[in-house]
C-alpha positions, 0 to 999 in steps of 0.5 A: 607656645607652638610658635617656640624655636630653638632661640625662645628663651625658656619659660615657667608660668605659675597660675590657677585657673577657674573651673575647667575639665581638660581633655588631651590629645588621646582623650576618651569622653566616657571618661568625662561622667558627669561635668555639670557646668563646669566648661569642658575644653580639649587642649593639645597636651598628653593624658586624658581627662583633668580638673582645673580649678581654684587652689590648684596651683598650674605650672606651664613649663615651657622649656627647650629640652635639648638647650637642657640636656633633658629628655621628655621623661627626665622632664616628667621625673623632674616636674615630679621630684620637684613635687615630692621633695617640696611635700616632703617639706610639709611631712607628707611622703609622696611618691611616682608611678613609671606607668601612671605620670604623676604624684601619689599619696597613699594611692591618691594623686596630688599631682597631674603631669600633662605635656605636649613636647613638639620640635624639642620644646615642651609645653603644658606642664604640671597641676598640684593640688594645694587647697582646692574643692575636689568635688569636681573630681567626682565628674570624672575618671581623672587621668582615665583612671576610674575611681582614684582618688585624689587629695590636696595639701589642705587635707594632708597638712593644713596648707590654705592657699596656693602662695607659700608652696608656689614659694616653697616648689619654684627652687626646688624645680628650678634646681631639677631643671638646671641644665646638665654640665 
């Protein structure tokens, strides 16, 4: 992905990962408590310390933002209305925070947004929580945060599995990512 110019054509990865806390760029280690086994790998994005794990779904927006008239925080608003509007369709009211990136129910995040943009182009991307063990959250203060609470779509509405809100997210955040005219 460093390797982007201007002609790469845009991409969107939609994947999950096994067990792995991910530390960015500005990251503190007295945020990482207690990982146990889980593998601890420092990565080239923003933010601070994460959890990825199984029934999270990752979206790895890798995009030219000038070819898209997007600026890096119109970038995060759009990865962050695509979640919002897409849980709003399972009845959950969600909503973003301008000082802390990401998505919130009731206080407790859904939602981690992560993002490196070098040369115009943006790399990493965005974590939904759909239906996950969120144990491993407790090894860590997630986004440098001490004691937030986190929450999945499984607790929220009863989804199951990672596929139907891939399914349900895609056009919602294609739209918000469709260049400007």
């Amino acid at each position: 992905t460093a390797e982007r110019t201007a002609a790469t054509r845009d991409e969107i990865w939609f994947v999950e990962h096994p067990p792995v806390y991910t530390l960015g760029m500005r990251a503190d280690r007295a945020h990482l408590l207690s990982p146990g086994d889980i593998p601890v790998v420092q990565i080239d994005r923003g933010g601070q310390v994460t959890y990825h794990g199984p029934g999270q779904l990752l979206v790895y927006v890798m995009l030219n933002l000038e070819r898209r008239a997007l600026t890096p925080r119109k970038l995060v608003q759009a990865l962050e209305g695509a979640v919002i509007d897409t849980v709003a369709a399972y009845g959950v009211t969600a909503n973003a925070r301008r000082e802390a990136p990401g998505v919130y129910v009731a206080g407790a995040k859904i939602a981690a947004v992560g993002l490196r943009v070098k040369r115009h182009c943006s790399y990493h991307g965005l974590a939904v929580n759909v239906a996950m063990d969120l144990a491993p959250f407790s090894g860590i203060n997630p986004c440098g945060y001490a004691d937030l609470p986190v929450t999945d779509l499984r607790a929220l509405a009863g989804i199951d599995g990672i596929e139907r809100f891939r399914a349900d997210l895609e056009p919602r955040l294609l739209a918000r990512l469709a260049p400007s005219c």
